[in-house]
ROTITI-503655 format. One line per field, with one value per residue (C-alpha): residue in three letters; x, z, y. Coordinates in steps of 0.001 Angstrom, whole numbers, m for minus. Layout:
code = (ALA,...) .
x = (X,...) .
z = (Z,...) .
y = (Y,...) .
***
This chain:
code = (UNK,UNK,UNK,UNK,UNK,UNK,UNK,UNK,UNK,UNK,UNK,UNK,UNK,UNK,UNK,UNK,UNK,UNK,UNK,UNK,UNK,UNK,UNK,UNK,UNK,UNK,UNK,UNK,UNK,UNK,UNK,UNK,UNK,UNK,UNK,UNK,UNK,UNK,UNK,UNK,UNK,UNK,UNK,UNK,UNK,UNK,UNK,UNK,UNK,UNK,UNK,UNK,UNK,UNK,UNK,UNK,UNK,UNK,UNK,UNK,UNK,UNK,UNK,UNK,UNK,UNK,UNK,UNK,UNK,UNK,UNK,UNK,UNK,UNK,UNK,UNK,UNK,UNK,UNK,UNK,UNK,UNK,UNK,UNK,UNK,UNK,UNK,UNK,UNK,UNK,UNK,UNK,UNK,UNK,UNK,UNK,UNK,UNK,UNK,UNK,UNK,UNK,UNK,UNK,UNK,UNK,UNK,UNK,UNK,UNK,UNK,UNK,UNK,UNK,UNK,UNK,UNK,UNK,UNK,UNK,UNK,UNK,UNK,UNK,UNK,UNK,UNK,UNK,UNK,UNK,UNK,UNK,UNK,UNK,UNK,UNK,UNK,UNK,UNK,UNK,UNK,UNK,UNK,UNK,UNK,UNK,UNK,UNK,UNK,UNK,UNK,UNK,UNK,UNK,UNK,UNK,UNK,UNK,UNK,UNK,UNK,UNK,UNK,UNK,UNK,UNK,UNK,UNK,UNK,UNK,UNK,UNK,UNK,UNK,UNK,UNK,UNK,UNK,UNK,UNK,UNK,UNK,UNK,UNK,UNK,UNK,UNK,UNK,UNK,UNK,UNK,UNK,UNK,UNK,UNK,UNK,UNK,UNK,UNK,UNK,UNK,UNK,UNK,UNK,UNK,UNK,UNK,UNK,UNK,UNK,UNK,UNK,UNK,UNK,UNK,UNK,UNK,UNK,UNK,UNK,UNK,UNK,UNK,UNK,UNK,UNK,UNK,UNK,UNK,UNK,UNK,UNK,UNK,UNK,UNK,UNK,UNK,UNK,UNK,UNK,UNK,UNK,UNK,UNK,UNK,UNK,UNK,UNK,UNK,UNK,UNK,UNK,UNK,UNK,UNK,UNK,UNK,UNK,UNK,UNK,UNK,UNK,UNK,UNK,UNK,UNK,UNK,UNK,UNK,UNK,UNK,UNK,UNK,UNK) .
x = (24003,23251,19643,21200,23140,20303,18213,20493,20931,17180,16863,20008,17962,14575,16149,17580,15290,12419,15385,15599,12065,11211,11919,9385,6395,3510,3251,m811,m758,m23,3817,4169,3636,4224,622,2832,4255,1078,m503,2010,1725,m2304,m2059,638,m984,2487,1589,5335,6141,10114,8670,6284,8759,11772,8953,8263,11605,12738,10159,11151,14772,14220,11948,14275,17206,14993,15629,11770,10425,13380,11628,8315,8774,10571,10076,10546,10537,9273,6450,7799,4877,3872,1123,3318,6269,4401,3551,5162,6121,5609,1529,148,m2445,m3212,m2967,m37,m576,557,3898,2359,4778,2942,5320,6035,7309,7895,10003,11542,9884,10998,11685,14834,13192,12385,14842,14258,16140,15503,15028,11510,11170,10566,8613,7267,6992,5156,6897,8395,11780,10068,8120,12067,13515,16436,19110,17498,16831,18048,17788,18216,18844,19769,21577,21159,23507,27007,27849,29292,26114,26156,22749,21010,19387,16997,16411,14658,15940,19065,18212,17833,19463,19094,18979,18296,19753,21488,23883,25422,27624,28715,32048,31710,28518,27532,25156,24124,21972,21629,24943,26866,28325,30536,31398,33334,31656,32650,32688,34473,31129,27794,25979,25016,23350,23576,22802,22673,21973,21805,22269,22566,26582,26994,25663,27380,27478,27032,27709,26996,26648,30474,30875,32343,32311,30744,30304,32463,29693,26221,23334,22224,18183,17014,14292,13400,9737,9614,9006,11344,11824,13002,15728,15727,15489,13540,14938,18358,20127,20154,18945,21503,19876,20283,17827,16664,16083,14652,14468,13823,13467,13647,14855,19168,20860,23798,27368,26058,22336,23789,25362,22623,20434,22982,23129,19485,18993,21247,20096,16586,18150,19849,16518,14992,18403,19148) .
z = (m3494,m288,m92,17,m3195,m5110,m4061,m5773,m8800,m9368,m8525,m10898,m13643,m13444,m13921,m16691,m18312,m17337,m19415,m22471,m22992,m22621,m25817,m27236,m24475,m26830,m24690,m26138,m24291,m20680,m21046,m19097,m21430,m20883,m21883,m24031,m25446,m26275,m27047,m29988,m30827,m31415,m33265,m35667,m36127,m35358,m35341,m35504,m32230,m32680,m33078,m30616,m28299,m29168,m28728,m25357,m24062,m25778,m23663,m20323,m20674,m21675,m18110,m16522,m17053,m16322,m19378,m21223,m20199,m21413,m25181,m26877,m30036,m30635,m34192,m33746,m37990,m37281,m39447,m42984,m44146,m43982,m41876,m39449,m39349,m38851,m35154,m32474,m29576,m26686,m28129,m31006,m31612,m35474,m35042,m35687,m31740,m31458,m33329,m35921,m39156,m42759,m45496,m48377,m51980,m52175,m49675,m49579,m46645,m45520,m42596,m41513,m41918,m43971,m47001,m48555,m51518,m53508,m52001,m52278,m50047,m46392,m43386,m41656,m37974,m36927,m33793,m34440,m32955,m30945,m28788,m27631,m24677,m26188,m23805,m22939,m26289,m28611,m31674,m33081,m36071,m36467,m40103,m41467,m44347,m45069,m47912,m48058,m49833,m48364,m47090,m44507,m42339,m39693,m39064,m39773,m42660,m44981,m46068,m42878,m39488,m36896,m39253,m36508,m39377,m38832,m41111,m40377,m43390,m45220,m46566,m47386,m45496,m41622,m39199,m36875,m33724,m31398,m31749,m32803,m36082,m37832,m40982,m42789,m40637,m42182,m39714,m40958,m41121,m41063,m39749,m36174,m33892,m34426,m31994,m31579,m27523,m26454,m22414,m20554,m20776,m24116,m27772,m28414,m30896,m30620,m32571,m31137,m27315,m27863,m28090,m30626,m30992,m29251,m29384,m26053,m24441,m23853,m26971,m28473,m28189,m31614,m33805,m37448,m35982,m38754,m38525,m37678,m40764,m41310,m44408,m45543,m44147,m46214,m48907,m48673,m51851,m50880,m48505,m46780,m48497,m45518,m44484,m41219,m38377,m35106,m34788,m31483,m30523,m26644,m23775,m23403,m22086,m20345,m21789,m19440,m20394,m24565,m24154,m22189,m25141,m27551,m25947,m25381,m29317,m30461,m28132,m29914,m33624,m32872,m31246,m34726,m36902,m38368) .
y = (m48587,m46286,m45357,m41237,m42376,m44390,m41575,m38407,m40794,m41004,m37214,m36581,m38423,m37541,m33707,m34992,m36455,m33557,m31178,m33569,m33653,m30453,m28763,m31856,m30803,m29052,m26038,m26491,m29364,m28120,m27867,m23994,m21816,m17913,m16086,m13500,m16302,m17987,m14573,m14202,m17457,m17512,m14361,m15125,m18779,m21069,m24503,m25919,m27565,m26364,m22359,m22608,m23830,m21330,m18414,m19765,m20052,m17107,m14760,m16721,m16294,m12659,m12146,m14339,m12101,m8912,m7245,m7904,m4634,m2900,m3438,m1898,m4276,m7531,m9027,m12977,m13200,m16094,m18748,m18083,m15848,m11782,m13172,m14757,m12059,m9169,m9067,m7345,m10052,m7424,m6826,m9055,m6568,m5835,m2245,650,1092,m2126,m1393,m4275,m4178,m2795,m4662,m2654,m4273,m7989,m9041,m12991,m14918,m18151,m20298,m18137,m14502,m12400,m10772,m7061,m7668,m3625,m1098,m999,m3462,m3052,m2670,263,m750,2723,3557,7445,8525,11023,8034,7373,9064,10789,8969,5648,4005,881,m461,m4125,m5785,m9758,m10472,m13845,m12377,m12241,m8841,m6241,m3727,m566,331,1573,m2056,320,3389,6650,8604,10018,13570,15475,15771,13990,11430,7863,5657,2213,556,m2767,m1842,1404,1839,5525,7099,7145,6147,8382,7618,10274,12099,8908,9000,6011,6327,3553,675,m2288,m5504,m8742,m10850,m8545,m11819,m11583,m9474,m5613,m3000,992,1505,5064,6145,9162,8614,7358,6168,2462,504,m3273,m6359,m9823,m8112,m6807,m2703,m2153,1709,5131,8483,8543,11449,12191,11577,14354,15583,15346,13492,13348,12539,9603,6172,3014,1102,m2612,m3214,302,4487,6988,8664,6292,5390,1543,m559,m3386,m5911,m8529,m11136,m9878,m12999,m10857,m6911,m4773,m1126,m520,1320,1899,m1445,m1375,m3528,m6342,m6377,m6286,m9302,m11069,m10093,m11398,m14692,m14978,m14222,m16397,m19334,m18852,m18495,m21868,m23057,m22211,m23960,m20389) .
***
């Protein structure tokens, strides 16, 4: 073998092997890991070398495609417990500042999320619709469950204009963010990654980084100065009833920034085995 070729084989290996064995490195131990990744990872108490790992590369891959500032809250629903899904990845403070989630009822926990099976069960995340700038906003919701329930996943409330309500799936009622309103959403699968992004040209809808839908103008100004909730709005008949497996509210993203998200999610869902 010529020393130029031995010498790209070994390099062409040892980047190999440094890539196979880093999902296994204990970030802990040394292995790189991003402070707002450890950060969350101290304050929700993950142990598991798998989570701590998917958190890690998670947060790089969102800075790495310059779209981590674009959030105030990202729940990882990660750990399996209320202790461990509560925090907010973008500050693991335990305080409303902080965006931290109060759980209401008796919500299912487990390894893949967290489940609001009634609808008195869900969690308040205390960031208001009036902390969003009317046309640079978004919304996030990642379904673990396949049904057809009509409910209301995120969002604000039902019994008063604007309303800032999100439904993965309604046969017969609408959600409305910011001037969007579609009623009779009904997606094939309501499993994946659902999104309301508003702009300063438009209100789309989103599922797995693919627009699916839009108010075709401007967002409207207008606020129900209410909280955020997780697997339910206020005063809503029913809740979606769908195991939730990562939530964010942030600034508007663009078509190309949704589907970077989208891919970035679902790299850390399969990361997890959800």
């Amino acid at each position: 073998m010529k020393p130029i070729t031995h010498f790209l084989f070994i390099t062409l290996v040892c980047v190999l092997v440094s890539s196979c064995q880093k999902p296994f490195l204990d970030p802990d131990g040394g292995g790189g890991i991003d402070p707002d990744a450890q950060n969350f990872i101290s304050a929700a108490g993950i142990t598991d070398i798998v989570q701590k790992t998917a958190i890690n590369d998670f947060v790089i891959q969102l800075k790495d495609s310059l779209i981590w500032d674009k959030f105030m809250a990202i729940y990882p629903m990660i750990g399996g417990t209320q202790q461990s899904i509560k925090w907010n990845l973008k500050d693991p403070r335990d305080q409303d500042a902080a965006f931290r989630l109060t759980i209401y009822g008796t919500p299912t926990y487990s390894s893949t999320g967290v489940l609001f099976p009634t609808n008195s069960d869900y969690a308040d995340t205390h960031f208001i619709d009036s902390m969003f700038i009317y046309n640079d906003n978004s919304i996030s919701y990642y379904s673990l469950t396949q049904n057809t329930v009509d409910g209301y996943d995120m969002g604000c409330m039902d019994n008063a204009a604007p309303y800032n309500e999100f439904s993965i799936y309604f046969s017969n009622d609408a959600s409305v963010w910011f001037g969007y309103r579609g009623f009779a959403v009904t997606p094939l699968s309501t499993r994946g990654l659902f999104m309301f992004s508003s702009t300063w040209a438009d209100v789309k809808r989103y599922e797995n980084g693919v627009h699916t839908d839009s108010r075709g103008s401007a967002p409207l100004a207008g606020f129900t100065n209410k909280p955020i909730l997780l697997g339910i709005v206020a005063q809503a008949i029913s809740g979606g009833h769908r195991e939730c497996a990562l939530a964010t509210i942030g600034r508007g993203l663009s078509d190309r920034e949704a589907l970077a998200f989208y891919i970035i999610a679902q790299a850390y869902e399969t990361r997890l085995g959800r």
